[in-house]
HTML snippet that shows the backbone in 3Dmol.js (N, CA, C, O; Angstrom):
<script src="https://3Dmol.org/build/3Dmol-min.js"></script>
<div id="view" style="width:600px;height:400px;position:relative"></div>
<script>
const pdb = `
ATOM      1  N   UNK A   1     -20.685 -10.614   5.437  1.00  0.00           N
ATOM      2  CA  UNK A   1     -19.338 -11.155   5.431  1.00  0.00           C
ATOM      3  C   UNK A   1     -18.535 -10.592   4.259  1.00  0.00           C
ATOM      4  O   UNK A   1     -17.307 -10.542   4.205  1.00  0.00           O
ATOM      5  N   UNK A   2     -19.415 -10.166   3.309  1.00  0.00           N
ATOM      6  CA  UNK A   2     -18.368  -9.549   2.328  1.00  0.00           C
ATOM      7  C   UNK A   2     -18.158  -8.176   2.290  1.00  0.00           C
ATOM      8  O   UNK A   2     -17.516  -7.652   1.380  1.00  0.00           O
ATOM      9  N   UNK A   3     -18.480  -7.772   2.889  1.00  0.00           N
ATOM     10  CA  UNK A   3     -18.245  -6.282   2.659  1.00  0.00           C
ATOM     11  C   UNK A   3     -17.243  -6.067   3.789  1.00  0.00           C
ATOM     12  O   UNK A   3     -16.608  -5.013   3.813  1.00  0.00           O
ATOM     13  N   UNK A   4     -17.059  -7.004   4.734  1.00  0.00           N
ATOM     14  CA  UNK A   4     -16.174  -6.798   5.662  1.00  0.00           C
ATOM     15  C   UNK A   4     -14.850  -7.463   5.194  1.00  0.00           C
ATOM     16  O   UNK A   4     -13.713  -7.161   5.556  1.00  0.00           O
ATOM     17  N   UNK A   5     -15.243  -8.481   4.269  1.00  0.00           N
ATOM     18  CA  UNK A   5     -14.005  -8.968   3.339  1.00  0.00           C
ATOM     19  C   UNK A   5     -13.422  -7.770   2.428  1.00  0.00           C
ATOM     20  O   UNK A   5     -12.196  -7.701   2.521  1.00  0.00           O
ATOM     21  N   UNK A   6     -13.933  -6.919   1.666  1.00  0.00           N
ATOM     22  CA  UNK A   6     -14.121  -5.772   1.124  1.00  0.00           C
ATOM     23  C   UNK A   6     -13.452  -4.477   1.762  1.00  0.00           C
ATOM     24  O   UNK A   6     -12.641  -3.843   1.086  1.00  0.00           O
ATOM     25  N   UNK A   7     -13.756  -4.101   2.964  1.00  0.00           N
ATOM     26  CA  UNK A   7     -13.343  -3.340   3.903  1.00  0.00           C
ATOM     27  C   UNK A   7     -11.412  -3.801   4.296  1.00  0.00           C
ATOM     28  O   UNK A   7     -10.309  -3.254   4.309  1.00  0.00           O
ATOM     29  N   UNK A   8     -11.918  -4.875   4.504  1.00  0.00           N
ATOM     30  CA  UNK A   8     -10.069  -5.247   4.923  1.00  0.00           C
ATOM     31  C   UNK A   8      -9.391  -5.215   3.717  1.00  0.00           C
ATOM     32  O   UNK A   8      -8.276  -4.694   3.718  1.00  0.00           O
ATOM     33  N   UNK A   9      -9.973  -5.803   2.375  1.00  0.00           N
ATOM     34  CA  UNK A   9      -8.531  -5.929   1.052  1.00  0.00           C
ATOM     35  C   UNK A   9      -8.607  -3.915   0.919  1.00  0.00           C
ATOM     36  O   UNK A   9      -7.549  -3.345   0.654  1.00  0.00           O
ATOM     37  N   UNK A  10      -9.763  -3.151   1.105  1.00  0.00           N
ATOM     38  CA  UNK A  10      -9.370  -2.126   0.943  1.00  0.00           C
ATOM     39  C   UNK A  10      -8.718  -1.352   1.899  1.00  0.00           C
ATOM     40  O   UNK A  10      -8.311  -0.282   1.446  1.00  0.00           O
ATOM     41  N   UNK A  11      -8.419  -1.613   3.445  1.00  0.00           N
ATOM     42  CA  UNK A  11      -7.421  -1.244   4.335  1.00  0.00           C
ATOM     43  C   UNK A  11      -5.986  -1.451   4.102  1.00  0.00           C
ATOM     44  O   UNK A  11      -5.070  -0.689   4.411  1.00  0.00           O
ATOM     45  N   UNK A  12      -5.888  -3.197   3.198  1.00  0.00           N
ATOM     46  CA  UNK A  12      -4.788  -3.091   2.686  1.00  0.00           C
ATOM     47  C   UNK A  12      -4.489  -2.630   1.586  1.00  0.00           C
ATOM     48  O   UNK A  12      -3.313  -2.504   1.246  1.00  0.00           O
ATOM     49  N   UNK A  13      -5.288  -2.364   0.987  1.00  0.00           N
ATOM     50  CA  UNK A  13      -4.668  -1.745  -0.404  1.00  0.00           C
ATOM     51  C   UNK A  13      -3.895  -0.052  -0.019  1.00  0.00           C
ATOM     52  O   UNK A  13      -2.903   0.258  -0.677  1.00  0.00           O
ATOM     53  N   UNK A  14      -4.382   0.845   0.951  1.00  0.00           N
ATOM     54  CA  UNK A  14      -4.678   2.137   1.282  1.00  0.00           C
ATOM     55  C   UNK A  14      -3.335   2.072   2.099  1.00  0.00           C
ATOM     56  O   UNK A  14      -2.553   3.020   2.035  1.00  0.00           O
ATOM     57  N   UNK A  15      -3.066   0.994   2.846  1.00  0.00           N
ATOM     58  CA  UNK A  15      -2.021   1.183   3.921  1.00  0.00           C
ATOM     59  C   UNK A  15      -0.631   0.754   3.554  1.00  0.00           C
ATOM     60  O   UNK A  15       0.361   1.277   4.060  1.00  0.00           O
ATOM     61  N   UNK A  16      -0.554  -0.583   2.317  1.00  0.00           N
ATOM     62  CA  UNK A  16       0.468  -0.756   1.514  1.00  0.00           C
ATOM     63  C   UNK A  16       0.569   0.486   0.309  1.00  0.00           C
ATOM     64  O   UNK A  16       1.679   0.362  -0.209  1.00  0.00           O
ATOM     65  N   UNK A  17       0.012   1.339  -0.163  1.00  0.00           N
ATOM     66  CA  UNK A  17       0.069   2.717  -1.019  1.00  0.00           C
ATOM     67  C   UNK A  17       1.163   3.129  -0.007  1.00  0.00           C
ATOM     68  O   UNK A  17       2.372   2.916  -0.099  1.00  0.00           O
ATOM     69  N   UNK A  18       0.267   3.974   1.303  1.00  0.00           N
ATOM     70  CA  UNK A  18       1.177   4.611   2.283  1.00  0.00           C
ATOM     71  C   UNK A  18       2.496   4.336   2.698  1.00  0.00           C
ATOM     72  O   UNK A  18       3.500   5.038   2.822  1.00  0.00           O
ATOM     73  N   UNK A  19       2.265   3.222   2.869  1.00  0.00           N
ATOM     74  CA  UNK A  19       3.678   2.650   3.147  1.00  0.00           C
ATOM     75  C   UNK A  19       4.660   2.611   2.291  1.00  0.00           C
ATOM     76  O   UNK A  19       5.846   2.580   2.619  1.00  0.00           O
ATOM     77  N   UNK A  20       4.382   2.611   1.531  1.00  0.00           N
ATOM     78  CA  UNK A  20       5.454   2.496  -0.030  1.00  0.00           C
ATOM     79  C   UNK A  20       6.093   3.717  -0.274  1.00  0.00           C
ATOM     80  O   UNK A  20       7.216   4.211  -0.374  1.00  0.00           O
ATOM     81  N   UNK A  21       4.869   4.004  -0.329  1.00  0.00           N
ATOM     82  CA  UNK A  21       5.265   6.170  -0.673  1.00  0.00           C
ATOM     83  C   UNK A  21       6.133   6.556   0.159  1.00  0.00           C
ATOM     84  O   UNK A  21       7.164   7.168  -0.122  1.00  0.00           O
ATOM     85  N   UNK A  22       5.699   6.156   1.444  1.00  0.00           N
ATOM     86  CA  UNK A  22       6.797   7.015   2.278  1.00  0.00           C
ATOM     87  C   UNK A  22       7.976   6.437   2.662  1.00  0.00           C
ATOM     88  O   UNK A  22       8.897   7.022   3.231  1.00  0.00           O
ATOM     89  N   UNK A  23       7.926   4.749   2.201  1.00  0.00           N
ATOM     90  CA  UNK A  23       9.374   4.635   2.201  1.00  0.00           C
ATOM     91  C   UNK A  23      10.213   4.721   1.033  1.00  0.00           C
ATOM     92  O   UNK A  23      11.342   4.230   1.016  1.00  0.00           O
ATOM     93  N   UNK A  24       9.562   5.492  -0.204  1.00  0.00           N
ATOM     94  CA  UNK A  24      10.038   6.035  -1.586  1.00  0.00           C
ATOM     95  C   UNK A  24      10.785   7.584  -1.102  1.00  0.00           C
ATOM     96  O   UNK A  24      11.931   7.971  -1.330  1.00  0.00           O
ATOM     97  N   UNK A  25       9.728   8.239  -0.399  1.00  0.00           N
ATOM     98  CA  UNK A  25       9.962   9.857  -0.726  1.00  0.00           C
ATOM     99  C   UNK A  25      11.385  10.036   0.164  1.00  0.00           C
ATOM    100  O   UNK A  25      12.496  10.417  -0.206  1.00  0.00           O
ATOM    101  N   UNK A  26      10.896   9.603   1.498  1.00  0.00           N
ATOM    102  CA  UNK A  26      12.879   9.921   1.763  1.00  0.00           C
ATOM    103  C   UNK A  26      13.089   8.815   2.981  1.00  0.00           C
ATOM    104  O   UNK A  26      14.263   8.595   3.278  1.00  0.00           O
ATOM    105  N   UNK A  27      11.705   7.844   3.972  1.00  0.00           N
ATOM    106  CA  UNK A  27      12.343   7.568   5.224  1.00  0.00           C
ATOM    107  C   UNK A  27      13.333   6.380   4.644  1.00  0.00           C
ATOM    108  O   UNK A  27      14.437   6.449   5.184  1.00  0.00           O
ATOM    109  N   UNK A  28      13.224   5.332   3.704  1.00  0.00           N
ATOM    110  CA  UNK A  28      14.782   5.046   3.486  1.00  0.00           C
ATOM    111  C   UNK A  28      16.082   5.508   3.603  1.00  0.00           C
ATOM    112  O   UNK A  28      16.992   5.220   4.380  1.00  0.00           O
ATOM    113  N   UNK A  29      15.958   6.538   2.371  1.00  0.00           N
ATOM    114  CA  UNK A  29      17.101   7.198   2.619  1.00  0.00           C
ATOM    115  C   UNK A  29      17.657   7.779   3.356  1.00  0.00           C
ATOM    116  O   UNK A  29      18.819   8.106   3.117  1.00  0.00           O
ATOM    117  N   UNK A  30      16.927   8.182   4.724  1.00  0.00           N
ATOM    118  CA  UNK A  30      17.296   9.233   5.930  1.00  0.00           C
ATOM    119  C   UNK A  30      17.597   7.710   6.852  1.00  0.00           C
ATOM    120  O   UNK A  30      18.726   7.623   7.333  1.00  0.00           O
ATOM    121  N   UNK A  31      16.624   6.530   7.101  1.00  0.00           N
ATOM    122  CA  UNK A  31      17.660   5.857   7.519  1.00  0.00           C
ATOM    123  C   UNK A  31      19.226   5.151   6.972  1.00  0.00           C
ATOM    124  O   UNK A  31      20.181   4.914   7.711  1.00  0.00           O
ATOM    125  N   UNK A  32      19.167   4.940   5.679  1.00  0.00           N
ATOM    126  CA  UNK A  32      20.825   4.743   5.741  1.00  0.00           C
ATOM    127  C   UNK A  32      21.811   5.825   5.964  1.00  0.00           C
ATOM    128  O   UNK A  32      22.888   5.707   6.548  1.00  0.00           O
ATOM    129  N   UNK A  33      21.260   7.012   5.373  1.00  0.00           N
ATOM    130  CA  UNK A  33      22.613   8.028   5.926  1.00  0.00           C
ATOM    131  C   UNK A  33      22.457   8.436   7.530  1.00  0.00           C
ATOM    132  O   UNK A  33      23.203   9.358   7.859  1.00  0.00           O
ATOM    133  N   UNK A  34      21.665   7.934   8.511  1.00  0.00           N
ATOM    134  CA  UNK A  34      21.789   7.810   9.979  1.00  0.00           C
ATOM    135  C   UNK A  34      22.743   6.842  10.548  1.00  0.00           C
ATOM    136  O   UNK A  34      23.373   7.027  11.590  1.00  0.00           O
ATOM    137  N   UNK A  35      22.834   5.433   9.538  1.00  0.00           N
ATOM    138  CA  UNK A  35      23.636   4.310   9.526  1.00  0.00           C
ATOM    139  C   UNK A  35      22.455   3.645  10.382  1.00  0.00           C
ATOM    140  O   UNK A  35      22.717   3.098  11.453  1.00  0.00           O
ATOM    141  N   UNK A  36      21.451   3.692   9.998  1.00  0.00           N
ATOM    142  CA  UNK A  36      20.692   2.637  10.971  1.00  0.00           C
ATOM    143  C   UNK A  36      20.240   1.305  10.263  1.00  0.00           C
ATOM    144  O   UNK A  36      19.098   1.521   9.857  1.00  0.00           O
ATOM    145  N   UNK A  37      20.534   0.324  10.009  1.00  0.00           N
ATOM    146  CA  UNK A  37      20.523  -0.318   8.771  1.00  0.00           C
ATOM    147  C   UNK A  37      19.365  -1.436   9.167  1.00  0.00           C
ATOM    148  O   UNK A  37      18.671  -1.782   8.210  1.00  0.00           O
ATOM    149  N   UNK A  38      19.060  -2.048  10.440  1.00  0.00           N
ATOM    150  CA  UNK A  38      18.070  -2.758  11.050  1.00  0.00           C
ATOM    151  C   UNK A  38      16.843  -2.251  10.836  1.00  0.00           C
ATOM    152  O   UNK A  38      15.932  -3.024  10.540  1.00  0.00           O
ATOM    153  N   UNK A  39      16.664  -1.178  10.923  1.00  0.00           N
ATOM    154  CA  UNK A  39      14.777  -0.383  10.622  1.00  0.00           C
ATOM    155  C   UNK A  39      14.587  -0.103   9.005  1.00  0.00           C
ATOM    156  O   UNK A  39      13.519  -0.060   8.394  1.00  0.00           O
ATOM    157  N   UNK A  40      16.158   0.106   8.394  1.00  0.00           N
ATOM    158  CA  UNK A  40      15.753   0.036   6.942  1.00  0.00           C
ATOM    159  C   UNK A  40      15.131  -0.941   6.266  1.00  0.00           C
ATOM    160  O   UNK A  40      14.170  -0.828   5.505  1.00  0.00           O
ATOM    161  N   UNK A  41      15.980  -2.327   6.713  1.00  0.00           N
ATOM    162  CA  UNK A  41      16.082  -3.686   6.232  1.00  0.00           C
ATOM    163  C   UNK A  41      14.413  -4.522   6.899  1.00  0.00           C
ATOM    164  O   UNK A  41      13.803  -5.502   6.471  1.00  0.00           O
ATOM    165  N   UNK A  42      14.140  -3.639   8.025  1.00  0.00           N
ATOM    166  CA  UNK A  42      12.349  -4.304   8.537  1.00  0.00           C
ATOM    167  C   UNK A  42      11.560  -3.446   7.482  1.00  0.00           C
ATOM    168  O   UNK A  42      10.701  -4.120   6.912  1.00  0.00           O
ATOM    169  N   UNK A  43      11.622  -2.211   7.096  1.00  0.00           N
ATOM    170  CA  UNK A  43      10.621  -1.835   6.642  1.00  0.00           C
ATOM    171  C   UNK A  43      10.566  -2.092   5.083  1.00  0.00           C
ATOM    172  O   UNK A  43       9.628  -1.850   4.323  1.00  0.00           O
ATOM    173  N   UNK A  44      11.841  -2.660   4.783  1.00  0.00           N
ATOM    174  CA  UNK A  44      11.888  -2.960   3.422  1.00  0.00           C
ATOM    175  C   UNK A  44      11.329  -4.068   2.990  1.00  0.00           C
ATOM    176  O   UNK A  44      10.811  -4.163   1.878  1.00  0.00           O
ATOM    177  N   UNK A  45      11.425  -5.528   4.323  1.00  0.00           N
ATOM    178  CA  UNK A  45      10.647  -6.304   4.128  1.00  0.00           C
ATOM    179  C   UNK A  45       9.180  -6.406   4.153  1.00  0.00           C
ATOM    180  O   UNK A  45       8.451  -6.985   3.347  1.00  0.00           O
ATOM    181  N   UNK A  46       8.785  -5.569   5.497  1.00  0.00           N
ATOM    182  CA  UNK A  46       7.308  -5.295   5.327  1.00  0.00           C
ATOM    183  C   UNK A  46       6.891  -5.169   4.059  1.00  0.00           C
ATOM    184  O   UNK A  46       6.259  -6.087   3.535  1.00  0.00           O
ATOM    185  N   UNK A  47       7.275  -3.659   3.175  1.00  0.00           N
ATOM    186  CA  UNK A  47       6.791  -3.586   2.059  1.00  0.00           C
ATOM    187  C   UNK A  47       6.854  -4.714   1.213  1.00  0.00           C
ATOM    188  O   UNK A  47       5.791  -4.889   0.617  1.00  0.00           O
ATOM    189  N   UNK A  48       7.930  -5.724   0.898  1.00  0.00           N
ATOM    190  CA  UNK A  48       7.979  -6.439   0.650  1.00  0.00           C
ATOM    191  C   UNK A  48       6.190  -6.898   0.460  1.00  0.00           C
ATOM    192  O   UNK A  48       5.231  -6.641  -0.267  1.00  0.00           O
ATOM    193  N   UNK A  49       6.586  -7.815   1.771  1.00  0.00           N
ATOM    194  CA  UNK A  49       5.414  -8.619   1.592  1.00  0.00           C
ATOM    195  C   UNK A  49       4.423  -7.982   1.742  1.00  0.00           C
ATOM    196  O   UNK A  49       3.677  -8.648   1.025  1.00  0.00           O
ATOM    197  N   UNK A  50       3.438  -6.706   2.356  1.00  0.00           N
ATOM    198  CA  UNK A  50       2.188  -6.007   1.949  1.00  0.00           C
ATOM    199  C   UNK A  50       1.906  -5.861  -0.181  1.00  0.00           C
ATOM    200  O   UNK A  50       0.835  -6.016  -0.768  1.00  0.00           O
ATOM    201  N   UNK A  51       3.229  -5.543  -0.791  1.00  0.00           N
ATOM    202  CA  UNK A  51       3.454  -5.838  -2.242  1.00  0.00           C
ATOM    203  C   UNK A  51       2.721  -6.609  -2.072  1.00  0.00           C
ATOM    204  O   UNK A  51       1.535  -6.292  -1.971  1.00  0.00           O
ATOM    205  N   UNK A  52       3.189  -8.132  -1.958  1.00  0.00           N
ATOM    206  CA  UNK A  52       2.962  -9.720  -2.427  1.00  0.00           C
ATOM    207  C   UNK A  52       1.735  -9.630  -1.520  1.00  0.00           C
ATOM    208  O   UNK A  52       1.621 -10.845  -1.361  1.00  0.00           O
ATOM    209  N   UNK A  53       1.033  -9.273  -1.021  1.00  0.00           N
ATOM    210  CA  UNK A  53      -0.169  -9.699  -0.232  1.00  0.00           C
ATOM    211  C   UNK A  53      -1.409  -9.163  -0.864  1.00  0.00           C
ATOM    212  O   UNK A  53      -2.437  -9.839  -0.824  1.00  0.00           O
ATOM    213  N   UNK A  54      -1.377  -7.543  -1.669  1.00  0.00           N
ATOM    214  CA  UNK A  54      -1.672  -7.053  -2.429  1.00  0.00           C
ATOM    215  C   UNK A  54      -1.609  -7.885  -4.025  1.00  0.00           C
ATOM    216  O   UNK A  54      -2.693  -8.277  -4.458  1.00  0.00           O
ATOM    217  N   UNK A  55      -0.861  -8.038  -4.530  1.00  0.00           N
ATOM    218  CA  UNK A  55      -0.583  -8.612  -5.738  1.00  0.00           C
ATOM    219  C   UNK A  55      -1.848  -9.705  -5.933  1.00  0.00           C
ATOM    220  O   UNK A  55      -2.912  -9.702  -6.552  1.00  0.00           O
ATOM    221  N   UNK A  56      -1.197 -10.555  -5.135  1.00  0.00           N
ATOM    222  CA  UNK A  56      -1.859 -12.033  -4.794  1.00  0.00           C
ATOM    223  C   UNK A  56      -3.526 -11.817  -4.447  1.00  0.00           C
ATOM    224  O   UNK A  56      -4.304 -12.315  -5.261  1.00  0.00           O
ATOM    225  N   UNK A  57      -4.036 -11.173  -3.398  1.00  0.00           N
ATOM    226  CA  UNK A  57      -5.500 -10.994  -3.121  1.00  0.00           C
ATOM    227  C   UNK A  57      -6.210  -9.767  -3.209  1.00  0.00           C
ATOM    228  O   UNK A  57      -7.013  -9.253  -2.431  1.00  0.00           O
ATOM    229  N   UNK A  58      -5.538  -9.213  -4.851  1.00  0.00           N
ATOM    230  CA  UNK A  58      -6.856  -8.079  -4.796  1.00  0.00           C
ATOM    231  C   UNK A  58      -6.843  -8.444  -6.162  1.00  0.00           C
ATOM    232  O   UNK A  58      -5.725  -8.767  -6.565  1.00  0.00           O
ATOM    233  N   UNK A  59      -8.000  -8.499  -7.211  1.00  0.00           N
ATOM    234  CA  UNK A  59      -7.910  -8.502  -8.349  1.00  0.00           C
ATOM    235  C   UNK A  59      -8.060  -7.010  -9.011  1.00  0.00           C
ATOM    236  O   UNK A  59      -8.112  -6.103  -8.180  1.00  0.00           O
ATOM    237  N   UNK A  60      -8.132  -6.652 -10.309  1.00  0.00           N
ATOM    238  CA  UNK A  60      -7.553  -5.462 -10.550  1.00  0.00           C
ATOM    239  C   UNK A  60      -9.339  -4.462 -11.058  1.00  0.00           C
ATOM    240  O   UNK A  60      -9.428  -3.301 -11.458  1.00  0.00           O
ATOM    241  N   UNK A  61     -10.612  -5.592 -10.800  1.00  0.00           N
ATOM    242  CA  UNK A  61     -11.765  -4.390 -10.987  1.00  0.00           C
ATOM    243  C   UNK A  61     -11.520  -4.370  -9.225  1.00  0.00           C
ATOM    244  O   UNK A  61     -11.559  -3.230  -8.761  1.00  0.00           O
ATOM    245  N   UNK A  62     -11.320  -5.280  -8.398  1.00  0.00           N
ATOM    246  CA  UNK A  62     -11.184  -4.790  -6.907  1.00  0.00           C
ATOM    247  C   UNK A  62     -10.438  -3.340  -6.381  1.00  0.00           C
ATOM    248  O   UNK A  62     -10.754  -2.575  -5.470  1.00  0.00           O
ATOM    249  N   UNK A  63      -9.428  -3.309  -7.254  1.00  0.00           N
ATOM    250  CA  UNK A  63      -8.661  -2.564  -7.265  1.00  0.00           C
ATOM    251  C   UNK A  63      -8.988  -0.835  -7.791  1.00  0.00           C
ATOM    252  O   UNK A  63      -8.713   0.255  -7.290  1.00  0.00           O
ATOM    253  N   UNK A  64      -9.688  -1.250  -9.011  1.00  0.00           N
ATOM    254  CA  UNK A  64     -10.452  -0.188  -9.219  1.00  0.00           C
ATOM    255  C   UNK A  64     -11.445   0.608  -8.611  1.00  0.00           C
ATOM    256  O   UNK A  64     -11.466   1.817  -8.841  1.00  0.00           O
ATOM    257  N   UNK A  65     -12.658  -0.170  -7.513  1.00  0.00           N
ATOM    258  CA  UNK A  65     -13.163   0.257  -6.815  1.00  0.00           C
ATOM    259  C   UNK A  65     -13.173   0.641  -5.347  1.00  0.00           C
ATOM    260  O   UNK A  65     -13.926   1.278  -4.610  1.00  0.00           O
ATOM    261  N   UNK A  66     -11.568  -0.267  -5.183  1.00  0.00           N
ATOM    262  CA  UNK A  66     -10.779   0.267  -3.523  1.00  0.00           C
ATOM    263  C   UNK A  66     -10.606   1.797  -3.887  1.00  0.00           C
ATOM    264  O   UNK A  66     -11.270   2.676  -3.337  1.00  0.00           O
ATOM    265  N   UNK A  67      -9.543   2.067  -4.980  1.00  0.00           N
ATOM    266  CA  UNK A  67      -8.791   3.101  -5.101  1.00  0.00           C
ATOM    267  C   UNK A  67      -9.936   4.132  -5.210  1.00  0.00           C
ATOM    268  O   UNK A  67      -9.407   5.238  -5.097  1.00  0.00           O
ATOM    269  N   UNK A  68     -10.830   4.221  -5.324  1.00  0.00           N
ATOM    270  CA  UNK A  68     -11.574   5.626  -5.719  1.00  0.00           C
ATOM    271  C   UNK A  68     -11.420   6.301  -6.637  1.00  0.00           C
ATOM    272  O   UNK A  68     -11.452   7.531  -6.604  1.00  0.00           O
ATOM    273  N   UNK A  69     -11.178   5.449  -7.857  1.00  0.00           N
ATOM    274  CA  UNK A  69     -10.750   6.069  -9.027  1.00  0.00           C
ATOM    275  C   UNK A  69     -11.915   6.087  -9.640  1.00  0.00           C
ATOM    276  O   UNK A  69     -12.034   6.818 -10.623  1.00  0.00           O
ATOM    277  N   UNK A  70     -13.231   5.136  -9.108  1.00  0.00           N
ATOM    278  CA  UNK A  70     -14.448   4.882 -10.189  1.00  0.00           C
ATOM    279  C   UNK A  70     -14.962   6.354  -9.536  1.00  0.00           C
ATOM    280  O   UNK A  70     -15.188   7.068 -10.513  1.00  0.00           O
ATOM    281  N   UNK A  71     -15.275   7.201  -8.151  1.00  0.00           N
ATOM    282  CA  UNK A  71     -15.715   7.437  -7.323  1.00  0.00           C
ATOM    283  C   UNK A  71     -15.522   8.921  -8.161  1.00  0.00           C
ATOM    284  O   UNK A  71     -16.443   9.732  -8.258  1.00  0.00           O
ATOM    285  N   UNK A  72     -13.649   9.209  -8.967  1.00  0.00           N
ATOM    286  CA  UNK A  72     -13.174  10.340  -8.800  1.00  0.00           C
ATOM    287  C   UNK A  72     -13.434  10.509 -10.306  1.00  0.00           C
ATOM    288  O   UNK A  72     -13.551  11.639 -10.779  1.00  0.00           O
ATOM    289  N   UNK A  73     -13.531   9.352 -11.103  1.00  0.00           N
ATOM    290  CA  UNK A  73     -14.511   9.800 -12.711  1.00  0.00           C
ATOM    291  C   UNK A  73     -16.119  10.449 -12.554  1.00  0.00           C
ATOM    292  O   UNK A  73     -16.501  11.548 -12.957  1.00  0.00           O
ATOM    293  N   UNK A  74     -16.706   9.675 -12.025  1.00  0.00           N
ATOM    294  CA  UNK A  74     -18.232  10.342 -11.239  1.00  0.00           C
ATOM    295  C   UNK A  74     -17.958  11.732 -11.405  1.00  0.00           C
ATOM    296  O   UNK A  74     -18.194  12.491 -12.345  1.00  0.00           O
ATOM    297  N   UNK A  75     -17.259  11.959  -9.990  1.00  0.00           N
ATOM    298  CA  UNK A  75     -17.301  13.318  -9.734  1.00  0.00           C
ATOM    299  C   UNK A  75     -16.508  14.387 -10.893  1.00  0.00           C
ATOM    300  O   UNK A  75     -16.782  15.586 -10.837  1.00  0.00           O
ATOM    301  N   UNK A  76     -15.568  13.904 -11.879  1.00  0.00           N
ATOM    302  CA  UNK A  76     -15.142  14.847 -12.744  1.00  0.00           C
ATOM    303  C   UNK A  76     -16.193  15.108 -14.004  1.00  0.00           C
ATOM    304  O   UNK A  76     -16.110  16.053 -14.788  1.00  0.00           O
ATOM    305  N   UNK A  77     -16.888  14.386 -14.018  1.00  0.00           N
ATOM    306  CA  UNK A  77     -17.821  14.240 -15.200  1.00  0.00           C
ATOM    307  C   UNK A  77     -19.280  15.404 -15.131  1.00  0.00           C
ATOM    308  O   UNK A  77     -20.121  15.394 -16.029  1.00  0.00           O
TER     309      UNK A  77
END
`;
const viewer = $3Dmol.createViewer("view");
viewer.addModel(pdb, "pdb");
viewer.setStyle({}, {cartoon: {color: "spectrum"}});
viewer.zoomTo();
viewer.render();
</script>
């Protein structure tokens, strides 16, 4: 049961990253200068709350061992 608990906070951790990023790098901005202001304003909330869902239920050694950061010291060493 926990590793499948484990598996999901790290699906969300991986899929709220993605999501963020790419509504940073430009699909915001390409939807307001389309004038589409309804798909801006959903995906802004999504992120929204994947943020707050993240925040709230991952603690930050969880966090350390979602991200593959322990995984990517290993291997530089």
């Amino acid at each position: 049961m926990k590793t499948i608990i484990i598996t999901l906070k790290g699906i969300l951790l991986w899929v709220t990253a993605l999501s963020i990023t790419l509504f940073i790098i430009g699909g915001f901005e390409s939807l307001l200068e389309a004038e589409r202001w309804l798909p801006a304003i959903i995906w802004l909330v999504i992120n929204i709350i994947l943020g707050y869902l993240c925040y709230y239920n991952l603690s930050y050694r969880e966090c350390y061992k979602l991200s593959g950061r322990q995984w990517f010291e290993r291997l530089i060493r």
